[in-house]
MIDONU-860967 format. One line per 5 residues: their letters; for each residue x, y, z of C-alpha. Coordinates in steps of 0.2 Angstrom, whole numbers, plus 5000, padded with zeros to 4 digits. Layout:
<sites>
a = X/Y/Z; ... .
</sites>
This chain:
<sites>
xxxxx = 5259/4937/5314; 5244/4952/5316; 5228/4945/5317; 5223/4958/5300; 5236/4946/5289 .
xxxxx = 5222/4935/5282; 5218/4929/5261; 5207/4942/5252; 5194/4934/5239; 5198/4948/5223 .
xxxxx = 5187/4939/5213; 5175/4925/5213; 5169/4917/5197; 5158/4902/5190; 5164/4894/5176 .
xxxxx = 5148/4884/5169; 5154/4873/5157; 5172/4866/5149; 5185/4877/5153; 5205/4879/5154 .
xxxxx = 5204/4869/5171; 5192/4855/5166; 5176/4848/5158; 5165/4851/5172; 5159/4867/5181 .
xxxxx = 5172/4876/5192; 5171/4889/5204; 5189/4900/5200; 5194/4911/5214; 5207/4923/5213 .
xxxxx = 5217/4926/5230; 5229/4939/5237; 5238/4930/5251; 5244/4946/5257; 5258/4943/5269 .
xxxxx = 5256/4927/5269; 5263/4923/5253; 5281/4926/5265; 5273/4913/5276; 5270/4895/5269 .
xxxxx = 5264/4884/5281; 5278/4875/5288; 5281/4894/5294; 5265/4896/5303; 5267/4885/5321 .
xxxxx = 5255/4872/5323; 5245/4876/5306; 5246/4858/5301; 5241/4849/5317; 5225/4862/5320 .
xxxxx = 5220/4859/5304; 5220/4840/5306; 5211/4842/5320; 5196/4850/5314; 5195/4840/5296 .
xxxxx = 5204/4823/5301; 5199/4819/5282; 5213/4830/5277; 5225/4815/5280; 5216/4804/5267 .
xxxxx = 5219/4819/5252; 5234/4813/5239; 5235/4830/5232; 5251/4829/5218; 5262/4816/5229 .
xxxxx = 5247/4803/5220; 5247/4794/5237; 5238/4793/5256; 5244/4808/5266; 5250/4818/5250 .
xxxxx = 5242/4832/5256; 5247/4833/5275; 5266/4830/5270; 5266/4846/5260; 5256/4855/5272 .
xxxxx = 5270/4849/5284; 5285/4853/5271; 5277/4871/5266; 5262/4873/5253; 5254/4890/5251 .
xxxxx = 5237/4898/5260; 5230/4896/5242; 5234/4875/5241; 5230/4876/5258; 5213/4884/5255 .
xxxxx = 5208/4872/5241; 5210/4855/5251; 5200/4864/5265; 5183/4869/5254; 5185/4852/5247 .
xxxxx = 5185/4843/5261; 5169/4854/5268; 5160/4849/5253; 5165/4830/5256; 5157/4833/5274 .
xxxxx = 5142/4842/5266; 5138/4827/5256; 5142/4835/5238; 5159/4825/5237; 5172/4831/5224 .
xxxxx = 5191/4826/5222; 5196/4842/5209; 5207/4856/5214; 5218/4867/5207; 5228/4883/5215 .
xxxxx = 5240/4890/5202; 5250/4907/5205; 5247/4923/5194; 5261/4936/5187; 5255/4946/5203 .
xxxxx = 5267/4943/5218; 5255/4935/5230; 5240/4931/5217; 5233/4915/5213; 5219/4907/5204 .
xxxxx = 5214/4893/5215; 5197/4881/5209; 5187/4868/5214; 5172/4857/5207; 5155/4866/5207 .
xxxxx = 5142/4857/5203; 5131/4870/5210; 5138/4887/5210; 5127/4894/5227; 5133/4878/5236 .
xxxxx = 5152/4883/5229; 5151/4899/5236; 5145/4895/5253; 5158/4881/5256; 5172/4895/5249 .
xxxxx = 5165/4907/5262; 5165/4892/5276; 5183/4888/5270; 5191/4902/5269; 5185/4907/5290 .
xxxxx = 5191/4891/5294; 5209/4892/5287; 5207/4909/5295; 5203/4904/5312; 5217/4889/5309 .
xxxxx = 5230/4902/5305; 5227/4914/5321; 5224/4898/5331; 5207/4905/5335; 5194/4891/5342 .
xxxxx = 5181/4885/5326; 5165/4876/5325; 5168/4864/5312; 5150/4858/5313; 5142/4873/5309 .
xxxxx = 5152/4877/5295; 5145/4859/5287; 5129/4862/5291; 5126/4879/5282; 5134/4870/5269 .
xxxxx = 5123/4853/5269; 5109/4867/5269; 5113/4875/5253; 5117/4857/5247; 5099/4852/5252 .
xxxxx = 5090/4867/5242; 5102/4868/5228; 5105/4851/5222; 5095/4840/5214; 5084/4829/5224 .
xxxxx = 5094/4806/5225; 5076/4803/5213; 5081/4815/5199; 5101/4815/5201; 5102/4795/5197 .
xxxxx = 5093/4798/5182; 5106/4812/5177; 5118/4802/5183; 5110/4789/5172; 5114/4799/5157 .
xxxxx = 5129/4803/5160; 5134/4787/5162; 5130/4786/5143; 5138/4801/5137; 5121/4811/5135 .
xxxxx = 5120/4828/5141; 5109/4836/5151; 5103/4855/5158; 5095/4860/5174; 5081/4870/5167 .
xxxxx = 5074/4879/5185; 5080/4879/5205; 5069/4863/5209; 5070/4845/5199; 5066/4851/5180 .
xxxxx = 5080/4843/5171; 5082/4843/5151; 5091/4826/5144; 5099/4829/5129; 5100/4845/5117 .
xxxxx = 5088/4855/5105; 5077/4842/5095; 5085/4828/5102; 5080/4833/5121; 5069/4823/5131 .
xxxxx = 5063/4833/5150; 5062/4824/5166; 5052/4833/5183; 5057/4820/5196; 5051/4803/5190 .
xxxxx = 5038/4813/5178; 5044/4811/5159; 5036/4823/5145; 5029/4806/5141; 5020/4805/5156 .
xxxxx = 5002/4811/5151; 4994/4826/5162; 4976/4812/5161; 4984/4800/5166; 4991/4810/5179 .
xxxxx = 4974/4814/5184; 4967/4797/5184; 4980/4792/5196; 4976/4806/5209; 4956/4799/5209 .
xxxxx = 4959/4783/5217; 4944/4778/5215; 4942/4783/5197; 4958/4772/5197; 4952/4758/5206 .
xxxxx = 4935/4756/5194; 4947/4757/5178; 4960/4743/5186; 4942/4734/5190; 4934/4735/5172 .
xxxxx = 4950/4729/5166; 4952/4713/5177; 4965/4720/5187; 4962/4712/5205; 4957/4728/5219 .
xxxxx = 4949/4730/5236; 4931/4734/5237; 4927/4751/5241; 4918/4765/5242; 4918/4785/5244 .
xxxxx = 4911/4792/5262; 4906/4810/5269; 4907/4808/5286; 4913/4796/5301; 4894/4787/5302 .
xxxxx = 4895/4784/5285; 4913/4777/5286; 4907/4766/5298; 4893/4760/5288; 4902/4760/5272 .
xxxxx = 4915/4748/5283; 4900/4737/5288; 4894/4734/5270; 4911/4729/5264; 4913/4717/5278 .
xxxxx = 4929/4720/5292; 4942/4723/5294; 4944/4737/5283; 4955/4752/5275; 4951/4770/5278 .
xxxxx = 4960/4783/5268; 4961/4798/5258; 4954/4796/5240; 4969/4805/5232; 4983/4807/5245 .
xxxxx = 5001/4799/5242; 5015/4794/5253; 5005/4783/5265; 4998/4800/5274; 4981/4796/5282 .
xxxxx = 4979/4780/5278; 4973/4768/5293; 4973/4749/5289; 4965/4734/5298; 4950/4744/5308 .
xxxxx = 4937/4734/5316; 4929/4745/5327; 4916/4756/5326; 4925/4772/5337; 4943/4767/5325 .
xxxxx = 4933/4767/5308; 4927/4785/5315; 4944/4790/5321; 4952/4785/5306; 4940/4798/5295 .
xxxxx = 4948/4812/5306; 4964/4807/5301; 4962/4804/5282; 4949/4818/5279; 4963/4832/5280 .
xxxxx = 4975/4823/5268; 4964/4822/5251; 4950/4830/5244; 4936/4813/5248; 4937/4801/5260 .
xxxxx = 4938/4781/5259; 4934/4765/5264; 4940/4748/5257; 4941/4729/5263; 4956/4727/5272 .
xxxxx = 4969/4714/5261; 4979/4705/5272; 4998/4705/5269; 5015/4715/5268; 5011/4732/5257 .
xxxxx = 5024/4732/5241; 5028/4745/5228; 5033/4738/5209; 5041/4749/5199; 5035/4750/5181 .
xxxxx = 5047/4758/5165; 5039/4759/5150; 5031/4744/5151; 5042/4732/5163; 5045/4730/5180 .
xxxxx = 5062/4735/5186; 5059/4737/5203; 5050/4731/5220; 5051/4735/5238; 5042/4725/5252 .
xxxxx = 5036/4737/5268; 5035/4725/5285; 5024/4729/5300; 5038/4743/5311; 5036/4738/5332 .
xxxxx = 5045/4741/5347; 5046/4731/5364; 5042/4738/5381; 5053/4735/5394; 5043/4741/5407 .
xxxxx = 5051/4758/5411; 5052/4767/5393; 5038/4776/5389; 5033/4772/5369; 5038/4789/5364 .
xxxxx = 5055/4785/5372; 5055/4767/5362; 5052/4773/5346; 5070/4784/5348; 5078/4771/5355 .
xxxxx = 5072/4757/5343; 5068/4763/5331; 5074/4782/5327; 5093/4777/5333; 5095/4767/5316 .
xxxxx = 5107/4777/5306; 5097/4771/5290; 5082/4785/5296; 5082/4803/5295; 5072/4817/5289 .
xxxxx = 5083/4822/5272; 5079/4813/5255; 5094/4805/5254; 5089/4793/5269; 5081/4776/5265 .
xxxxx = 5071/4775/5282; 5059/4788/5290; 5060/4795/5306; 5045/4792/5316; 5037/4808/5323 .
xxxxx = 5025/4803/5335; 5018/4819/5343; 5012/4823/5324; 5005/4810/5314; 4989/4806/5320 .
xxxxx = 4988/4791/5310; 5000/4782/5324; 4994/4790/5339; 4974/4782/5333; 4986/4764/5331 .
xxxxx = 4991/4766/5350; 4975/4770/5353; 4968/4756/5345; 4981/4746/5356; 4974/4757/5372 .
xxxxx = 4989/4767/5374; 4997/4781/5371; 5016/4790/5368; 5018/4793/5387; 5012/4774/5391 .
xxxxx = 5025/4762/5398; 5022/4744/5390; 5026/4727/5401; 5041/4722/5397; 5040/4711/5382 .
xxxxx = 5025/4717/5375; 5026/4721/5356; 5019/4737/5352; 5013/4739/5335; 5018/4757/5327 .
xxxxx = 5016/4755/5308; 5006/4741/5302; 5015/4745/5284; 5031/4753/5287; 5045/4761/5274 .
xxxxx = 5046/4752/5258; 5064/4746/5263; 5067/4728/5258; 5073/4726/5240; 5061/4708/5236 .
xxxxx = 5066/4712/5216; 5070/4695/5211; 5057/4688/5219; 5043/4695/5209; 5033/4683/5200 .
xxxxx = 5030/4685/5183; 5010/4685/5182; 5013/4700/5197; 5022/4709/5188; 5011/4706/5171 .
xxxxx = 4997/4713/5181; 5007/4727/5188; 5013/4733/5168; 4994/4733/5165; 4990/4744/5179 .
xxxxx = 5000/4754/5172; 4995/4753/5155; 4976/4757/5158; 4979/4772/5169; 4991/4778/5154 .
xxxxx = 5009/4780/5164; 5025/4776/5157; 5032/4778/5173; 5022/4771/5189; 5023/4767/5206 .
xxxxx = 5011/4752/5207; 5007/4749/5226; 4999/4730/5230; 4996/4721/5245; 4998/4701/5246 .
xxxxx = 5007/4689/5259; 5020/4682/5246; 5023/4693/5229; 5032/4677/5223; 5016/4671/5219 .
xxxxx = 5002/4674/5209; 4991/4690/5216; 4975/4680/5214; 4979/4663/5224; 4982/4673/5238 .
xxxxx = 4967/4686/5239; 4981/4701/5238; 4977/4717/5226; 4983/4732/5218; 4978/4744/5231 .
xxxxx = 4985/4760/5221; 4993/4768/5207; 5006/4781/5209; 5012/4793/5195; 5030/4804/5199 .
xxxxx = 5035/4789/5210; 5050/4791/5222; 5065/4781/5218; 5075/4781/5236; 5068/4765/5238 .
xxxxx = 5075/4757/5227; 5090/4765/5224; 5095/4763/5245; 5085/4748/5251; 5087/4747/5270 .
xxxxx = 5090/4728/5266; 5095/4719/5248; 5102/4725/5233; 5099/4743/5224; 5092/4743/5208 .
xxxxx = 5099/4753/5191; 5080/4761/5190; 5086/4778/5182; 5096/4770/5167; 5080/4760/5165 .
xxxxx = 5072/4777/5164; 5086/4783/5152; 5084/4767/5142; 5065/4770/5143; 5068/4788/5136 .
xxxxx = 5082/4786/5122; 5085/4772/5111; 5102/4761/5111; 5106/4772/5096; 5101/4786/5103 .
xxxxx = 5114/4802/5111; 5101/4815/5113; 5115/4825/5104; 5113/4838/5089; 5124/4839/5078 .
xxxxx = 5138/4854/5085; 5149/4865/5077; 5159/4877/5090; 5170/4891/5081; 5184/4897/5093 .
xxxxx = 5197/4912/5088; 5196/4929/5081; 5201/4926/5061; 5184/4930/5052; 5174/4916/5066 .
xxxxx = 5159/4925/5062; 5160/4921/5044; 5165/4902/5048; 5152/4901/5060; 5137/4910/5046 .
xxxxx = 5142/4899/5035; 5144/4884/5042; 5126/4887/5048; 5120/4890/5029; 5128/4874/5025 .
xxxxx = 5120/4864/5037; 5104/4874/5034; 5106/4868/5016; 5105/4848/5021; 5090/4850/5027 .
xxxxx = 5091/4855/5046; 5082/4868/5055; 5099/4874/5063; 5105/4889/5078; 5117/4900/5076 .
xxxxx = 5126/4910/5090; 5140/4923/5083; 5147/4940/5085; 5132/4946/5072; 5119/4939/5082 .
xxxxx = 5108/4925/5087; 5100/4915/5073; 5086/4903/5072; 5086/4894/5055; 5092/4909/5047 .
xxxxx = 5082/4922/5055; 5091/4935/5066; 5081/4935/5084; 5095/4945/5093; 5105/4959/5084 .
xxxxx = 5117/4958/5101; 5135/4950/5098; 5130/4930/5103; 5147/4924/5106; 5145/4919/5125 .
xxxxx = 5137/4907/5138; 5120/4915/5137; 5115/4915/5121; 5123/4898/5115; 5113/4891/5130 .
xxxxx = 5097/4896/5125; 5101/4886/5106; 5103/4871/5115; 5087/4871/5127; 5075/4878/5111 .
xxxxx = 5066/4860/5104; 5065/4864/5086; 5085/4867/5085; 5091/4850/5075; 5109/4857/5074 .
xxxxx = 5119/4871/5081; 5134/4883/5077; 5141/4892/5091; 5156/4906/5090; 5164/4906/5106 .
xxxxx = 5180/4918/5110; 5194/4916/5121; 5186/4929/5134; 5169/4918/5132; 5180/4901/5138 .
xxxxx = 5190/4912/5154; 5174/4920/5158; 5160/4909/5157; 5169/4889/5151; 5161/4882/5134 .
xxxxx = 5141/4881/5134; 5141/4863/5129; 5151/4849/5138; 5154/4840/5119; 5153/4847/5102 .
xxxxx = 5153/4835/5086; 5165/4848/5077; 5176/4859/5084; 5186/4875/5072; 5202/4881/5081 .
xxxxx = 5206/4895/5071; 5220/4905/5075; 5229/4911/5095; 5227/4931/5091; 5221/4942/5103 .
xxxxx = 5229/4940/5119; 5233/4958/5121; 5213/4960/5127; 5212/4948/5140; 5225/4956/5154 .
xxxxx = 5214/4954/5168; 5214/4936/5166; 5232/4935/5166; 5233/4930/5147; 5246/4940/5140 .
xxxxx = 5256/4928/5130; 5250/4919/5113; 5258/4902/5123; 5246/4905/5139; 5232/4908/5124 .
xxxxx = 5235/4891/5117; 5230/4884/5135; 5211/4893/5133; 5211/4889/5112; 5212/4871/5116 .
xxxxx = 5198/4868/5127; 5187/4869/5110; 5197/4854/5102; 5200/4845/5120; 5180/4844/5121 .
xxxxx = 5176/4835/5103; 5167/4819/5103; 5177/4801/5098; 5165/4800/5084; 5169/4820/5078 .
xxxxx = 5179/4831/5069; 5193/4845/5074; 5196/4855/5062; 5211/4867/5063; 5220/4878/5054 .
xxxxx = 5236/4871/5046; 5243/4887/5038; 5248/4892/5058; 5258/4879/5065; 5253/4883/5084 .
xxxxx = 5236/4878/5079; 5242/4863/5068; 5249/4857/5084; 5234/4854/5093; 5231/4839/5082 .
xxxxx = 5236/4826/5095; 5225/4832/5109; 5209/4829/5096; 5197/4813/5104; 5191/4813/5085 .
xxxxx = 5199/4815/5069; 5206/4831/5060; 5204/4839/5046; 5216/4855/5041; 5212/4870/5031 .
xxxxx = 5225/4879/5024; 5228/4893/5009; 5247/4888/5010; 5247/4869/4998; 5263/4865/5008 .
xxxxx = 5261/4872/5026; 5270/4856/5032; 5255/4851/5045; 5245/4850/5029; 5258/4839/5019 .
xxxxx = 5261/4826/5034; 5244/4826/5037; 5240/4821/5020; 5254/4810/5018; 5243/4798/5032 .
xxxxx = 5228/4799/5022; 5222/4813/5032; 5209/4826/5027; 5212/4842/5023; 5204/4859/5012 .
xxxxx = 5211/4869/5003; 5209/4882/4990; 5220/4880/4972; 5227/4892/4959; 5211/4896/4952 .
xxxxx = 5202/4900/4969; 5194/4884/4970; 5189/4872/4982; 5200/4857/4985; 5192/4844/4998 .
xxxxx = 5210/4833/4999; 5209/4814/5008; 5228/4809/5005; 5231/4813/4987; 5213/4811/4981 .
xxxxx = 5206/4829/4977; 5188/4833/4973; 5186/4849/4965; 5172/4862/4972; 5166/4880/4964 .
xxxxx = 5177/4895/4964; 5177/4906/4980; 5180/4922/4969; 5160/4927/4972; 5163/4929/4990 .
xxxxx = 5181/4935/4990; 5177/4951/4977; 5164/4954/4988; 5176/4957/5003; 5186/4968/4990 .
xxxxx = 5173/4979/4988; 5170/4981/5005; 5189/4986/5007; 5198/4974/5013; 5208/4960/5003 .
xxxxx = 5199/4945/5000; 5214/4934/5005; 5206/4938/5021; 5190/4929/5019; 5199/4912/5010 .
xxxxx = 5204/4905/5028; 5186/4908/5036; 5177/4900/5020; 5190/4886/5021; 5185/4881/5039 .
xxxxx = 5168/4883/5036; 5168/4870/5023; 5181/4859/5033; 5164/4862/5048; 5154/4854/5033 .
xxxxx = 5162/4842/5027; 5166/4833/5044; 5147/4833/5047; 5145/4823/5030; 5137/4837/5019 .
xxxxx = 5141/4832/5002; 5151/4841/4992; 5139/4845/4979; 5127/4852/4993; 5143/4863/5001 .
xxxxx = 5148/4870/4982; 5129/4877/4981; 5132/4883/4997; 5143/4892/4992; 5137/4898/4977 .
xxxxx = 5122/4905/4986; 5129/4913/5001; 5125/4931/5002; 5141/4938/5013; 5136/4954/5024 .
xxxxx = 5151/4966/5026; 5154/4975/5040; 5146/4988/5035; 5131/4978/5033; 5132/4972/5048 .
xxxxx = 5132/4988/5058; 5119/4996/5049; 5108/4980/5053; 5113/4980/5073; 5109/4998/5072 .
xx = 5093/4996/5066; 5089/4980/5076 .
</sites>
């Protein structure tokens, strides 16, 4: 085979929401497997076994057999460059620590073209393992050599800037778990929970609850400390110093041993404990000066260092730090301890996602003064057996949860409390936090506001704590979805109208409301953007806005193959009609069937507790009753489409319009009457056009209303007041936007 045979990437494209493949995001790549569509891989010597050999995971993907192995035994039997390529990304994502088990690889009307995807949860991330994958299959194919490693590295790196940080992903993870949706709002850890009016915002362990004083108070420990005092919250003695002399006297006054330390640092940095010693007190300014804006000293409490987790006002959490040593044994040097003791435990490491630390000794001054303080140094050689301190108070790693007692953790909520934090990272030292802080001379020693969660989430030792649904429990009520109510509009039958009026509608009950359509994007009835709405973008921009408390968004087949819905769920969703595939050629559509596929995602993607509605006149639509979580109503100008007569023949819902134009919402053979739509349709008629045109979009509107509980008095003013803009309207108002 010539080395030039290789897969050509046509087109790569990020599908950011619900789309024909599945709910979540999707990076869809279309390939040209060139010759190699004449070579499967049974055809290609040794294919399979190089490939196991650089990702031995390969053996554990089921791929369609359902089973262990599924995937090798089609590679042996022959699968495709495109399948091939699929399991390969995937398994570099797995390596990369961004694990996903979604793929698909399906072949195009073009001989040799296929659409092959994979879970994205990050597009940039996506696109770098494509770009690893397909040089690995590559290499695999030309049985050139490959460094696996460095293909999973440049990955993890785009993982590590990309993603969200273990602290803010279990708190999305949290939602999730709950069925709330959530946006990332910038690259970093800014995450909206929820949509519209009904959002709540998350930075991190920071909620928009979290107030900016209180915030402020925290970083002022000493402002901290006099608040806690004044309140009868147990904390060390202490003062604020200028300069090493005074740090010694300070330390005097107080009475030794005591704690020097930055007066607003975080993370432990520059804070020396237990100093006696006039030239350590000194030291010990040096180290802490750099790390905060003031300098301080306090009386040493003796005992472990603990952090309490407090959620809108509980404890969920506590973490117990212990004293880190090593041993000599009389040949190693410290430095070369610590890396053999210490470092070499797998639960250390430098990235976020690691419980332990690792311990760099050539630059934190803070342990090179506690060597000092011990008269050594990292290029000493301890006698063998002697125990070396290296952290009087090292990583926060032992879960002691269940152990707190229950005045520690009263006194930890009112920290909290009077610093004004709904979420805090309470820091306290005592030898036993099952008991009672004052019996035992401990103290709350800081307060902490955006505090991290790893420790809790992945103890070194005991059990991991659910601290980010406590934070999603502290942020929405039992009750509570963060969900707006949603109405999505998908086909090309007069959506525009549906989707307007279904916004007046709502507008009507009393709801500020968004609409996103071909004539434009609306807020509460205002037009804001003369530009045709009907994709990602301007839907997205509905669901992040705070004063939105309902939304209506028109979304056409291209939108779905392009872009994937902007919403993961929708309280109702309009299927109106599968017209239009002669437009969407370059996606392979060319087929009403192959439409059916993209119409359905609107339908597949409607809550339990909501509402398809569908048209019942065409029975393609009617048919995608079944695939509807919610319930269905039908709209229908035809009395006796035979969708619409079984439907109601089950006391299903359905609306339609009578003799004499009017209204009929239908539940079994109950009727209610509304107005006549005669107003709206003579306005079509006038425009040109027959108003039997305008009957079905009015229909589906009022079906949108109806499943959202509009009364039917409220939906017959509606329409007795809706001014209808024709086309021509319309133009002259893009124009002159």
């Amino acid at each position: 085979m010539s080395p030039k045979d290789d897969i050509q990437l046509l087109r790569i494209n990020y599908l950011r929401g619900p789309n024909i493949w599945t709910y979540r995001p999707t990076l869809e790549v279309w390939l040209d497997l060139g010759d190699l569509e004449d070579f499967p891989s049974n055809l290609i010597p040794g294919l399979a076994d190089r490939l196991l050999s650089l990702l031995p995971a390969l053996e554990e993907h089921h791929c369609g057999v359902g089973e262990r192995g599924g995937f090798l035994q089609r590679l042996r039997e022959g699968t495709w460059a495109g399948h091939v390529l699929e399991h390969v990304v995937i398994e570099l994502l797995n390596l990369a620590g961004m694990p996903t088990g979604f793929g698909q690889t399906r072949s195009t009307s073009q001989h040799g073209v296929y659409r092959m995807v994979f879970r994205a949860r990050d597009e940039q991330v996506a696109r770098a393992a494509l770009a690893e994958g397909h040089r690995l299959l590559t290499a695999a194919i030309r049985n050139q050599p490959f460094d696996v490693s460095e293909s999973v590295t440049r990955v993890r790196e785009q993982v590590d800037d990309c993603y969200l940080g273990p602290s803010t992903a279990c708190i999305v993870a949290a939602a999730t778990d709950r069925g709330i949706p959530h946006i990332r709002l910038n690259g970093g850890n800014l995450v909206q929970i929820g949509h519209g009016a009904q959002q709540r915002r998350i930075w991190t362990a920071e909620t928009e609850f979290t107030s900016a004083i209180a915030e402020g108070i925290a970083r002022d420990k000493d402002l901290t400390k006099s608040l806690l005092q004044s309140c009868g919250v147990p904390v060390p003695e202490g003062q604020p110093v200028d300069s090493p002399e005074a740090a010694w006297e300070a330390a005097q006054d107080i009475g030794l041993p005591v704690v020097v330390k930055p007066s607003d640092g975080n993370h432990g940095r520059g804070v020396s404990l237990e100093l006696s010693r006039r030239e350590d007190v000194e030291a010990a300014f040096h180290v802490a000066e750099p790390e905060g804006s003031e300098v301080m000293v306090e009386r040493f409490i003796r005992g472990h260092e603990h952090r309490v987790l407090v959620v809108g006002g509980q404890v969920v959490a506590a973490a117990r730090g212990e004293m880190i040593t090593v041993t000599g044994d009389g040949t190693q040097t410290v430095a070369q301890l610590i890396d053999s003791q210490l470092n070499s435990d797998p639960r250390r490491g430098a990235e976020e996602e690691f419980p332990l630390d690792v311990i760099v000794l050539d630059t934190d001054p803070k342990l090179q003064l506690e060597l000092q303080r011990q008269n050594l140094k990292g290029d000493s050689v301890p006698a063998s057996g002697r125990v070396v301190i290296i952290q009087r108070n090292g990583n926060l790693g032992v879960d002691c949860t269940d152990q707190v007692h229950p005045e520690v953790a009263y006194i930890a909520v009112l920290a909290a409390r009077v610093v004004g934090l709904d979420i805090a990272g309470i820091d306290m030292v005592c030898e036993d936090i099952g008991k009672p802080l004052q019996a035992q001379g401990g103290a709350i020693v800081e307060v902490n506001a955006g505090p991290g969660l790893l420790m809790h989430l992945k103890p070194a030792v005991g059990s991991p704590r659910p601290v980010g649904k406590a934070i999603i429990d502290h942020l929405f009520a039992e009750e509570e979805t963060g969900r707006i109510p949603l109405v999505g509009v998908a086909g090309t039958q007069g959506t525009e109208i549906t989707a307007r009026l279904a916004a007046w509608l709502i507008h009507l009950s009393g709801k500020r409301v968004g609409l996103a359509c071909r004539d434009g994007l609306f807020l509460d009835s205002r037009r804001v953007d003369a530009a045709p709405s009907a994709s990602w973008e301007p839907a997205h921009r509905l669901l992040i806005n705070r004063s939105m408390q309902a939304a209506v968004i028109e979304t056409g087949a291209e939108g779905i193959l392009r872009d994937g819905l902007a919403y993961d769920r929708c309280m109702v969703g309009v299927v109106t009609d599968f017209d239009g595939c002669e437009t969407l050629a370059e996606f392979d559509i060319t087929e009403r069937e192959q439409l059916k596929k993209v119409m359905r995602t609107q339908i597949d993607v409607v809550l339990a507790e909501g509402v398809g509605v569908l048209n019942g006149d065409i029975a393609e639509v009617a048919e995608l009753a079944p695939l509807c979580d919610g319930q269905v109503i039908f709209y229908a100008r035809n009395l006796e489409a035979p969708a619409v007569v079984a439907h109601r023949a089950a006391q299903g819902r359905a609306v339609l319009v009578n003799a004499k134009g009017q209204v009929v919402l239908a539940t079994g053979t109950a009727e209610v009457l509304l107005t006549s739509i005669d107003r709206l349709t003579q306005q079509h008629d006038k425009a040109g056009s027959a108003g039997d045109n305008l009957t079905s979009p009015i229909l589906a509107a009022v079906a949108a209303a109806w499943a959202l509980d509009i009364s039917p008095d409220l939906i017959a003013a509606g329409l007795k007041t809706f001014e209808l803009e024709l086309p021509a309207t319309r133009s002259a108002a893009v124009a002159a936007a």
